[in-house]
C-alpha positions in Angstrom: -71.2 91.3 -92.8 -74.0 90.7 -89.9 -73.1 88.8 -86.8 -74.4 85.7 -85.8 -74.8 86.8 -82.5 -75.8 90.1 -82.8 -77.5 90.6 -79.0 -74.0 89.1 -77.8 -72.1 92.2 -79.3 -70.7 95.3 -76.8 -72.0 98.6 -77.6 -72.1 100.4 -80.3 -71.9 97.0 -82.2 -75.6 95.4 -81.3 -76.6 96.9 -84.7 -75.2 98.9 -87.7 -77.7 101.6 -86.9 -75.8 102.4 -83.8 -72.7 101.8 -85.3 -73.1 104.2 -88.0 -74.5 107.1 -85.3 -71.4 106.7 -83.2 -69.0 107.0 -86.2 -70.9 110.3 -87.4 -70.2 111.7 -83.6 -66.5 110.6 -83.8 -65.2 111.4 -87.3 -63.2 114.5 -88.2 -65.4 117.1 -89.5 -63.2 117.3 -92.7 -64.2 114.1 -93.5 -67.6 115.9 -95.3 -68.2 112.5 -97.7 -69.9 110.1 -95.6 -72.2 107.8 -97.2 -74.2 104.1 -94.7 -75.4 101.5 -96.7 -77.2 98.1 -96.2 -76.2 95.9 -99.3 -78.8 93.6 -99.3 -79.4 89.5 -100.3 -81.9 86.5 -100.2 -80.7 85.4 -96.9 -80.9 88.5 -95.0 -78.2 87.1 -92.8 -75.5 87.5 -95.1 -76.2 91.5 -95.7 -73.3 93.6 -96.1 -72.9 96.6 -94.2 -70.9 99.5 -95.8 -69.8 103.0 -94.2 -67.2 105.4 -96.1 -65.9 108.6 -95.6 -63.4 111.0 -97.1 -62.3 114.5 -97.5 -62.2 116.2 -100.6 -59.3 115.5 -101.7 -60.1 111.6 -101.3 -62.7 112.1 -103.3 -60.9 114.0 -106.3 -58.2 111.2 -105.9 -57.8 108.2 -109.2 -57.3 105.3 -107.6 -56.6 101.9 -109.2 -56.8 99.7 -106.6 -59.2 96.9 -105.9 -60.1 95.7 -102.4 -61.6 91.9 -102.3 -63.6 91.3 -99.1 -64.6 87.2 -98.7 -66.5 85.7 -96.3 -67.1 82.0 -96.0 -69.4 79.9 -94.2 -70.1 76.1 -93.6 -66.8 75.2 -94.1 -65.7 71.9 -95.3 -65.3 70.1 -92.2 -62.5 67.9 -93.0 -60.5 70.8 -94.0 -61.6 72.8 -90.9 -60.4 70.3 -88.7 -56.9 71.4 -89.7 -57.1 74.4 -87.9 -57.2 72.9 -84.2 -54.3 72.5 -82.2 -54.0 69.0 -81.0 -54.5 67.3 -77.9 -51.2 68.1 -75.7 -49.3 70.2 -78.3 -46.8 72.4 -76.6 -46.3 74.1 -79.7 -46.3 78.1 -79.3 -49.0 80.1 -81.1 -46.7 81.2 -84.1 -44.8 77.8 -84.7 -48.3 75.8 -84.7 -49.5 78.9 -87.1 -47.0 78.5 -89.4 -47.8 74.8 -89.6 -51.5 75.4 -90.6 -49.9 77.6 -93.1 -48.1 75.0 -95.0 -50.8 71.8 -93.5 -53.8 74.1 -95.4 -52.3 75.4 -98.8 -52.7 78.8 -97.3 -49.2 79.5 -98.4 -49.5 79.1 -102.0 -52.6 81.6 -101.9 -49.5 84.0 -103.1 -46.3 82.3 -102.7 -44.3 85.8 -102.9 -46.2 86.9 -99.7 -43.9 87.2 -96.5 -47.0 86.0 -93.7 -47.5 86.2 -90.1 -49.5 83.9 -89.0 -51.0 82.6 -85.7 -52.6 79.6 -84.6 -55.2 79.8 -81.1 -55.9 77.8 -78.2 -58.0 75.5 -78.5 -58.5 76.0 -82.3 -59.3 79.3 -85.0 -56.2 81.0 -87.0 -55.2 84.0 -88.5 -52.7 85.6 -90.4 -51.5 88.8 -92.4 -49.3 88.6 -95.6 -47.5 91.6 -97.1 -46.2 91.4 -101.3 -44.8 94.8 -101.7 -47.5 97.0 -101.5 -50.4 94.7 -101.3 -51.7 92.7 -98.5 -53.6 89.9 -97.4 -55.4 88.6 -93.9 -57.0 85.5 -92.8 -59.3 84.8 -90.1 -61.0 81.4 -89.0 -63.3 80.7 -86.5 -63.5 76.4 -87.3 -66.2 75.5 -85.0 -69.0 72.7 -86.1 -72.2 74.5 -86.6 -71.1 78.5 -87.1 -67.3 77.8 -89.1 -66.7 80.8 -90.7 -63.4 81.9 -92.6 -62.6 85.6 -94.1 -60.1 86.4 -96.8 -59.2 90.1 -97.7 -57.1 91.5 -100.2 -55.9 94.4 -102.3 -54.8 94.1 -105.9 -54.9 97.1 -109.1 -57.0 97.3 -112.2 -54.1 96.8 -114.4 -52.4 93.9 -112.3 -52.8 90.6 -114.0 -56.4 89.4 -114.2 -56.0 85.6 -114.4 -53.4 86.4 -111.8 -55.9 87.7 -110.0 -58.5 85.3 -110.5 -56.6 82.2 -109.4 -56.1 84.1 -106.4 -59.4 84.2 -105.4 -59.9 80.3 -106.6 -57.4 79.3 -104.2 -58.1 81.7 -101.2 -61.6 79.5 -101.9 -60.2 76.3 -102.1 -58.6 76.9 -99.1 -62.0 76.3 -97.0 -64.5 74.7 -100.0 -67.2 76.7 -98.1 -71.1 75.9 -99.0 -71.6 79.9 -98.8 -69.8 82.6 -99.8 -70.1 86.4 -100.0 -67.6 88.6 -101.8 -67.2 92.4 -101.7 -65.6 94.2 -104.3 -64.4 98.2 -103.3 -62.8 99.9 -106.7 -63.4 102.6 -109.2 -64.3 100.3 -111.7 -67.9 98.6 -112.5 -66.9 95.7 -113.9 -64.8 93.7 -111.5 -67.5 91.6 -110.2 -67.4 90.2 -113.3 -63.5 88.6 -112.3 -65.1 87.3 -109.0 -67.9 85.3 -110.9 -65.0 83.8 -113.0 -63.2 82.8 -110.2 -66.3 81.2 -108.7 -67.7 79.3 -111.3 -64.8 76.5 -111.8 -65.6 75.8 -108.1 -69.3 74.8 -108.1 -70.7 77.7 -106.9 -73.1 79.8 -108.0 -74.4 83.3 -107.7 -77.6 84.1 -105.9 -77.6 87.4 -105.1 -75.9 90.7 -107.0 -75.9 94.3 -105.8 -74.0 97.4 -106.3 -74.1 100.9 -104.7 -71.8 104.0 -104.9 -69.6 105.4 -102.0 -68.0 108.9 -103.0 -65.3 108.5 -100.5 -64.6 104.8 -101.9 -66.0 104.0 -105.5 -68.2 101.7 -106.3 -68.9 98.8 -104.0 -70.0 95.5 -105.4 -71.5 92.5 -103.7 -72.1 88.7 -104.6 -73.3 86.2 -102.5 -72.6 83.0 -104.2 -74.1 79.1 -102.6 -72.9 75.5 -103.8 -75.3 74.4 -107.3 -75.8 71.6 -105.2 -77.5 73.7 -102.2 -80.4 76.5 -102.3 
């Protein structure tokens, strides 16, 4: 995504520019399919930046998996609130974690998921979660004024799709952000079409659709999605 403090970022981070140059320097050489693009939106803010590479046997590879990329913003505040630690809590960073699992619901995103999560000092969370071979990870920065939450995970074309689906509603729920952005990595066109049904229950609607090619990834597709209530 784009950083909210971009001029506070170490080099080569202060812009995707720079980024991308210093990747080019540093890849293998075998890794010939390299493809840098800007995916863009109304609110320039919430741009996505995209960078793939592979070799050629990447590239001649089938694959049926489906990355989901999610970030929120203006999180409910209520809700955010539950990620601080309180006021003289000698709890340590895992057992307070694993409370803001349960407190949050974050736990019945997938209930088979074994997680490891973390809560920080003075407040903000994160977590990984393994179900076989798929993952999940949570990050959350709760903060008044720039909250911001990120959910990523990794499902197949021929997994359940309502399965799917719900767990994108609840990953959502989680947070009831007033702005999201979702990024879609597959081999298949048509999966941003699950992601609109996942948000649409929830009050929010899509502003902003764009889709690009990446020979070393498939086809990336990107949503940026507001509450009906807000512009």
């Amino acid at each position: 995504g784009s950083f909210i403090f971009p001029k506070s970022q170490p080099f080569p981070h202060t812009n995707f520019k720079e980024e991308v140059i210093y990747i080019e320097e540093n890849l293998p050489k075998n890794l010939v399919y390299r493809k840098a693009a800007v995916m863009p939106s109304k609110n320039p803010c919430y741009s996505w930046h995209v960078f793939a590479a592979g070799d050629q046997n990447h590239r001649k590879k089938s694959n049926s998996d489906v990355t989901f990329e999610i970030c929120m913003t203006e999180l409910d505040r209520h809700l955010a609130r539950k990620f601080y630690k309180k006021a003289g809590d000698c709890k340590t960073g895992d057992s307070a974690g694993k409370e803001m699992t349960v407190l949050t619901g974050i736990d019945d995103i997938n209930p088979r998921a074994f997680i490891c999560d973390f809560a920080f000092d003075p407040c903000g969370y994160s977590m990984n979660g393994i179900d076989g071979d798929r993952y999940s990870t949570i990050h959350v920065t709760p903060e008044d004024g720039y909250s911001y939450a990120s959910f990523e995970c990794v499902g197949s074309v021929y997994d359940d799709d309502v399965d799917i689906v719900e767990t994108l509603k609840k990953a959502v729920q989680v947070f009831k952000p007033a702005t999201v952005s979702v990024s879609t990595t597959s081999n298949s066109r048509e999966v941003w079409t699950t992601v609109a049904r996942a948000m649409e229950p929830l009050g929010l609607k899509c502003r902003t659709f764009a889709m690009d090619e990446f020979p070393a990834a498939g086809t990336v597709v990107f949503q940026t999605f507001t509450a009906a209530r807000r512009k």
